[in-house]
N, C-alpha and C positions, 0 to 999 in steps of 0.2 A: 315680749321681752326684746329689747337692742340686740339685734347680729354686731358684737363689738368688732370692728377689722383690726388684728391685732397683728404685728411684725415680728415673727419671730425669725432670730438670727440663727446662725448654722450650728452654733453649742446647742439647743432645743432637742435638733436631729439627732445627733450625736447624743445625747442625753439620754436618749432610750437603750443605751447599751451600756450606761454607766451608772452601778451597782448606787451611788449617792443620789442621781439625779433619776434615775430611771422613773419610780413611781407617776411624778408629776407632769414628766416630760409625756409620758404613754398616756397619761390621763388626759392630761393639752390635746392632743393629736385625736383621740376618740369623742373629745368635746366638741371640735372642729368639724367631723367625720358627723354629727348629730345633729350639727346645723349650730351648735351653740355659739361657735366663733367663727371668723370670717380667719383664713389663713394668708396673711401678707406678705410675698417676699421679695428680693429685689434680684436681679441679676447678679451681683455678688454672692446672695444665697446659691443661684445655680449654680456658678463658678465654683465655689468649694464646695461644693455637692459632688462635682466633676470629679473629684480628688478623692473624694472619700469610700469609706468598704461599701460594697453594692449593698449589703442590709440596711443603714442609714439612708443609702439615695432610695429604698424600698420606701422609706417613712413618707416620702414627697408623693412619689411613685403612685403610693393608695390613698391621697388625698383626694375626695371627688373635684371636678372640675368646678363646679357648680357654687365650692367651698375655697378656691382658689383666687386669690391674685395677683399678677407680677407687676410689679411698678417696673418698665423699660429704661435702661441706661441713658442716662441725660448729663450732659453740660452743666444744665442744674444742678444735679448730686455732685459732677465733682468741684465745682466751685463751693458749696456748702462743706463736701469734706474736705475742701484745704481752707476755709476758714477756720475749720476746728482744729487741723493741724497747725495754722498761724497764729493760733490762740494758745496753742501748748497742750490742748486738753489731752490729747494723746501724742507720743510722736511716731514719726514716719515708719515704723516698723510694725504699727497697728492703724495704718492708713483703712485697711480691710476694715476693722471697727468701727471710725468713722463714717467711713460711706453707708454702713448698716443705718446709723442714725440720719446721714443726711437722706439717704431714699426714704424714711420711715417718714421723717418732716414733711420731706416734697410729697409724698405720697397721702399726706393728713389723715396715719392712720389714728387708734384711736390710745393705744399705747404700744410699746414695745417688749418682747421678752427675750430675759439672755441667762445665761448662767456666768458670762462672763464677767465674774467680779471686780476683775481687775483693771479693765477697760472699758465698760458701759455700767454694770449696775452696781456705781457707788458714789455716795453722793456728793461727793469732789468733781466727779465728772461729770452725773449727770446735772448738775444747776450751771458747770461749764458749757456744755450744750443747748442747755435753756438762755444762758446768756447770748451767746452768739445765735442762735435762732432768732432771740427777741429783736438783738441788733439788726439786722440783717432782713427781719419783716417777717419772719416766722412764726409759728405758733408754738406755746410750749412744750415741752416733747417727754412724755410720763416712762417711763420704764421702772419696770417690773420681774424678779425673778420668777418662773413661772406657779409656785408655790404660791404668788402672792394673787394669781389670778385664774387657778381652776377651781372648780367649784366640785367641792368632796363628796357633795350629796349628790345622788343624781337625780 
């Protein structure tokens, strides 16, 4: 079976300590821990990681290495995320968002996961993103809440 390389953004982490999202977010992360997914993140991800309670930066923490990848801060991602900014998809106060997408693009993972509704998983934004990717020479860019891609059986 495909190791999918999947991006998840920093609501995922956070997600294991919140009573709505917890189930699927803990279930992600032990999927991961199994070999079943490949764990993608960006230096953004670290960055708010930095910020966050030490039991969320734990979730990273016991990720094995092996199960790990960081896509490193590039010129690339922020020129992708201010094309997504100059597109309107989001604005400047959720820059952080976008760059989650631009590293996930530059990075050709194989989808992406968020909980954040508001700014990546809804589908105003994300076919905005896929527009500006396709312009721009990218490929198209799937997201996913995490619900939509653990697998319940084990």
């Amino acid at each position: 079976m495909k190791q999918f390389r999947v991006y998840a953004d920093t609501s995922v982490f956070g997600g294991c300590f919140d009573e709505e999202f917890s189930k699927e977010s803990i279930l992600f992360f032990e999927q991961v821990k199994r070999g079943e997914f490949i764990l993608v993140i960006s230096q953004t991800t670290e960055r708010e990681l930095i910020k966050a309670p030490e039991k969320v930066r734990e979730v990273l923490a016991n990720i094995p290495e092996s199960q790990l990848e960081i896509i490193p801060a590039s010129d690339e991602i922020d020129i992708l995320r201010d094309a997504y900014l100059k597109a309107g998809i989001v604005g400047p106060s959720s820059a952080a968002d976008a760059e989650h997408i631009a590293a996930a693009s530059i990075g050709n993972v194989d989808f992406v996961i968020s909980w954040n509704f508001k700014d990546i998983v809804h589908y105003d934004k994300i076919s905005g993103y896929q527009s500006v990717n396709v312009f721009n020479g990218y490929g198209l860019i799937r997201i996913y809440s995490p619900k939509e891609v653990v697998n319940y059986e084990p």
